[in-house]
C-alpha positions in Angstrom: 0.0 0.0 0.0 1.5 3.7 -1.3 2.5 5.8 2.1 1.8 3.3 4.5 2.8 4.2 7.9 5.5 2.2 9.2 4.2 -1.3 11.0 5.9 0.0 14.4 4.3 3.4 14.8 0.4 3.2 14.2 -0.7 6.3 15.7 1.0 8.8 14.0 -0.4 12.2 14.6 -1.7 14.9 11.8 1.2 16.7 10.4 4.1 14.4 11.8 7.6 15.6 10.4 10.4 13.9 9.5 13.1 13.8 7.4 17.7 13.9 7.2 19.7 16.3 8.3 23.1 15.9 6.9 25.9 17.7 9.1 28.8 19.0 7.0 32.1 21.5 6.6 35.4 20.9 7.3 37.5 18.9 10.2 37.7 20.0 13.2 34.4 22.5 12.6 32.3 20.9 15.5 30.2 18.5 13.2 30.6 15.5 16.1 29.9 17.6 19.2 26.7 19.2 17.6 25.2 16.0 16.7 25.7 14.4 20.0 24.5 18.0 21.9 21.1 18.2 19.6 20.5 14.5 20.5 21.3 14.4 24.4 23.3 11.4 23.9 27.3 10.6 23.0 27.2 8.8 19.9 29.8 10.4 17.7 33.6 10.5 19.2 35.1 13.5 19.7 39.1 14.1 19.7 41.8 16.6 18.8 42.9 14.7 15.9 41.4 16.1 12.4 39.5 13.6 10.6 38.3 11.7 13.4 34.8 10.9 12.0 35.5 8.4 8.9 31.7 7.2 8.8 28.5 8.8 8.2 27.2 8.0 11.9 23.4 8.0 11.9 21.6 10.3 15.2 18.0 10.0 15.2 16.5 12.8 17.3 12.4 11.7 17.8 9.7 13.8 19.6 5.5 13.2 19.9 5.4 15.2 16.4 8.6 14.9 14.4 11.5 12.3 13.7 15.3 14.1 12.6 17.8 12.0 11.2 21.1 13.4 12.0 24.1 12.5 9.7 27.3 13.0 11.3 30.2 13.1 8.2 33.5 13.4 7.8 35.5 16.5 7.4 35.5 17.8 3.8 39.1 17.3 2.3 41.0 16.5 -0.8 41.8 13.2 -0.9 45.2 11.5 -0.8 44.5 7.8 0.1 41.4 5.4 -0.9 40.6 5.9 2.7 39.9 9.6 1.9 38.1 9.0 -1.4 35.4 6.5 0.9 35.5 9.1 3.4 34.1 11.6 1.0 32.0 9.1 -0.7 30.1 9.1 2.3 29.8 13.0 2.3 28.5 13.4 -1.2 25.8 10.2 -0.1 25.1 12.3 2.9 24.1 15.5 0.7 22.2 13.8 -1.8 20.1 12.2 0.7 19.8 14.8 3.2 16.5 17.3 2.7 18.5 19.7 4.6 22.1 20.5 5.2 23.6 22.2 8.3 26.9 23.7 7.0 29.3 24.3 10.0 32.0 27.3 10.1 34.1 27.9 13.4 32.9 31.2 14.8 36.7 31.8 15.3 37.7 31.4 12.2 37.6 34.8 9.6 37.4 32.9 5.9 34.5 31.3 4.6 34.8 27.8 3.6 34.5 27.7 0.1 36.1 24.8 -0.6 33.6 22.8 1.3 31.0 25.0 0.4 31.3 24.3 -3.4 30.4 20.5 -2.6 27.0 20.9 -1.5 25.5 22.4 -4.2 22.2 24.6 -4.0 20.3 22.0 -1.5 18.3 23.8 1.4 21.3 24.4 4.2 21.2 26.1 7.3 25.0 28.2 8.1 25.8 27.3 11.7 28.7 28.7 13.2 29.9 26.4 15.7 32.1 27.8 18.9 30.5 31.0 19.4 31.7 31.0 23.5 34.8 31.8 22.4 34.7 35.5 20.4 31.9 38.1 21.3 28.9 37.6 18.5 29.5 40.8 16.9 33.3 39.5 15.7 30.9 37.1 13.9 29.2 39.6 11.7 31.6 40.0 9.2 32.1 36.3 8.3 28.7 36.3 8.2 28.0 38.8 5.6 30.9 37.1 3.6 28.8 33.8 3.7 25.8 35.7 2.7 27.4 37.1 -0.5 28.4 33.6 -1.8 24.7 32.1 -1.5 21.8 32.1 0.5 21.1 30.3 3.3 17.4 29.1 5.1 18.7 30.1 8.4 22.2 31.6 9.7 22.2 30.1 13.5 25.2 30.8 15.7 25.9 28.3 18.4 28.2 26.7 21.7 27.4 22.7 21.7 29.8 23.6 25.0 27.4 26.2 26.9 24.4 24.8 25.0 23.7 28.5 23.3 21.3 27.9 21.0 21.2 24.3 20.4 17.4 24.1 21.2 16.6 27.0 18.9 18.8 25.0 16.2 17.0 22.0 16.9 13.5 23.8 16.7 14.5 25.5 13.2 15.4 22.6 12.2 12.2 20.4 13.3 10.2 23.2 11.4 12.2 22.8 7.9 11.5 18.9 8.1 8.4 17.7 5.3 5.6 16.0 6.8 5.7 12.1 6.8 5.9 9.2 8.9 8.5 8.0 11.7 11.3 5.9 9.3 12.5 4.0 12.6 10.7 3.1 16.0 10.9 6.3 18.6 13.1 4.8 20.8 15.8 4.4 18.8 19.0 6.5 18.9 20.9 5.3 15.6 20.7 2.5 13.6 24.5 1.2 14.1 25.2 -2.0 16.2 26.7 -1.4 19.3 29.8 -3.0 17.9 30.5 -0.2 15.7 30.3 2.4 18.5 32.3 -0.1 20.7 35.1 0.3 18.2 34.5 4.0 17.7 35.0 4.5 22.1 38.4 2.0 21.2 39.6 4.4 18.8 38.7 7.8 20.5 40.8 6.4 23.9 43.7 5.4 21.4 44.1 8.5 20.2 43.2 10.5 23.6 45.7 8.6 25.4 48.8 8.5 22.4 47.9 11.9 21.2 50.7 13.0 19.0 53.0 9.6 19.1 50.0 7.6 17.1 49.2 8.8 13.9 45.2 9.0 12.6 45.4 6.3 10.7 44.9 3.7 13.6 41.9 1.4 13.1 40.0 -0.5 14.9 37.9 -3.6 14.4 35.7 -5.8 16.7 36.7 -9.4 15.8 33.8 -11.2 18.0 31.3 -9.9 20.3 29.5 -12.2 22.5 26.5 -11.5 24.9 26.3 -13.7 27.4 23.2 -14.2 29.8 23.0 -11.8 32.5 25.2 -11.6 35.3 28.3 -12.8 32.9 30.4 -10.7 31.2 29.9 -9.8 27.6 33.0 -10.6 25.5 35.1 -8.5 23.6 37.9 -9.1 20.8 39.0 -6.1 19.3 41.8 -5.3 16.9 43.7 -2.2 17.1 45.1 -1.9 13.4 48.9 0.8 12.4 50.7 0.4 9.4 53.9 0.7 11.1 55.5 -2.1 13.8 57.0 1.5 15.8 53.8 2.5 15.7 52.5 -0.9 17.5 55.3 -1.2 19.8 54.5 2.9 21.3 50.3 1.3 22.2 51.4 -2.1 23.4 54.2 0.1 25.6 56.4 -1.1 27.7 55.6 -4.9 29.6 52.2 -4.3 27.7 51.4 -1.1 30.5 49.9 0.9 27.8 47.6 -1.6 26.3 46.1 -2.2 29.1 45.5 1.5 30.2 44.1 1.8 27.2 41.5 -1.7 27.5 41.1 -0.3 31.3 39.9 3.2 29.8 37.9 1.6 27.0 36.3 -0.5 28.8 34.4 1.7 31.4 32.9 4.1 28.5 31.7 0.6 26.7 30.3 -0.8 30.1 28.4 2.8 29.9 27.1 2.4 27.0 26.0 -0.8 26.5 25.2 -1.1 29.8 26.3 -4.4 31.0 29.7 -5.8 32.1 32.2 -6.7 29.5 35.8 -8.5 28.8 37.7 -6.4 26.7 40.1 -8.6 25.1 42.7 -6.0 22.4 45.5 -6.9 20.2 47.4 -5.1 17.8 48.3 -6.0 14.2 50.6 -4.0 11.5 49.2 -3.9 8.1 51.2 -1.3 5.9 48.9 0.8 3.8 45.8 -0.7 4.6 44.0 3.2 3.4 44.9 2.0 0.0 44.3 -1.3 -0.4 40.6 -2.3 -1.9 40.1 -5.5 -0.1 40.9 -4.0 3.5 38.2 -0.7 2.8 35.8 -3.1 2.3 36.2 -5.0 5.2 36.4 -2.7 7.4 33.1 -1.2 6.0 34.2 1.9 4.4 32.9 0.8 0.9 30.1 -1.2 0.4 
């Protein structure tokens, strides 16, 4: 039947919204700390490192009236590894399936983008500048007036994911732009990853929080088995902690193995959080030398389809 409400929601009230919001600009912009402020919950990691998002991570934000689905993408770049090019792949999938973009600029920084602006084309977008506890608002006006003479934008919203400035209102403007239409997923849903992809994603943001500079960001991680087991057990863990260099490998296993295990210790608590059961976090680390390049290793680690 044409426009059938989804079997999970029957009751779907007169003039429901929903819709995708993708999330875009450059590294560093903010993209990953928005998301996960609009939606009251951690789901995409945040770090230091540029580039730190690879996927498109999925947010759904769901009220009594409306249903947002937030995609989180990587920073726009020019690519210089396969890596990169499926990176981006997942930015240009975001923008062409997104009925509204939110295009992020650092309050704090004077340029406009145009390099990332130039890939999203003439969709509906909303400029959000990003970081706006940092400079007084009216140090804002001239980048503004530079976006504004380069296209037009639905809304120009300045925001602090830290002090919460305006995140409601963004997520109210936001709610409003939506088309009407049914839920696409079940209101209590948050994202539709499996746990063991954000279980690698709190691996990775812990590697690179506690090696910082000595571990470059092309560390990966991949959970090799995940078993429940029935309550009052512990749920088990095997994850892979991928370099491309055996320095690299020696500098996380550390000395007698101390640093692994800081790590798995550290890890372990935010997974425990999340998934919200005990868990044996079993890691291991493996060199594979220019693994961004190589076809068969993209694909299994699900950066291409």
């Amino acid at each position: 039947m044409e426009n059938a409400p989804p079997p999970f929601f029957d009751d779907i009230p007169e003039g429901h919204k929903s819709g995708y919001v993708a999330i875009i600009g450059k590294p560093n912009v903010g993209k990953s700390t928005l998301m996960n402020a609009m939606l009251g919950h951690k789901l995409s990691i945040v770090t230091r490192k540029p580039q730190t998002t690879r996927h498109r991570v999925i947010g759904i934000h769901s009220g009594p009236d409306h249903q947002v689905i937030f995609l989180d993408t990587p920073g726009i770049i020019k690519p210089r590894y396969g890596l990169h090019e499926a990176m981006m792949g997942q930015v240009e999938g975001a923008i062409r399936d997104a009925d509204l973009l939110l295009f992020l600029h650092e309050a704090t920084q004077e340029k406009p983008d145009t390099f990332s602006l130039d890939q999203v084309g003439d969709k509906s977008a909303f400029l959000v500048l990003t970081k706006m506890d940092l400079i007084p608002t009216e140090e804002a006006l001239p980048l503004v007036e530079s976006y504004q003479e380069l296209r037009a934008f639905d809304e120009i919203v300045p925001t602090s994911a830290k002090t919460g400035h305006n995140v409601e209102t963004l997520v109210t403007l936001i709610v409003d732009a939506m088309p009407e239409g049914p839920p696409f997923y079940p209101k209590e849903m948050i994202s539709e990853h499996p746990e063991r992809f954000f279980v690698a994603e709190i691996i990775r943001e812990k590697a690179f929080q506690q090696y910082h500079e000595e571990i470059p960001y092309s560390l990966q991680v991949n959970i090799v088995d995940y078993k429940e087991r029935p309550e009052g057990e512990k749920d088990f863990i095997d994850a892979e902690i991928v370099v491309t260099r055996d320095a690299h490998k020696g500098i996380i296993i550390g000395e007698g193995g101390k640093a692994l295990k800081k790590l798995g210790t550290r890890a372990r608590s935010d997974i425990e959080a999340f998934v919200q059961s005990p868990v044996y976090l079993q890691l291991h680390v493996k060199v594979r030398k220019n693994w961004r390049d190589r076809e068969s290793y993209l694909r299994s680690y699900g950066y291409r389809e």
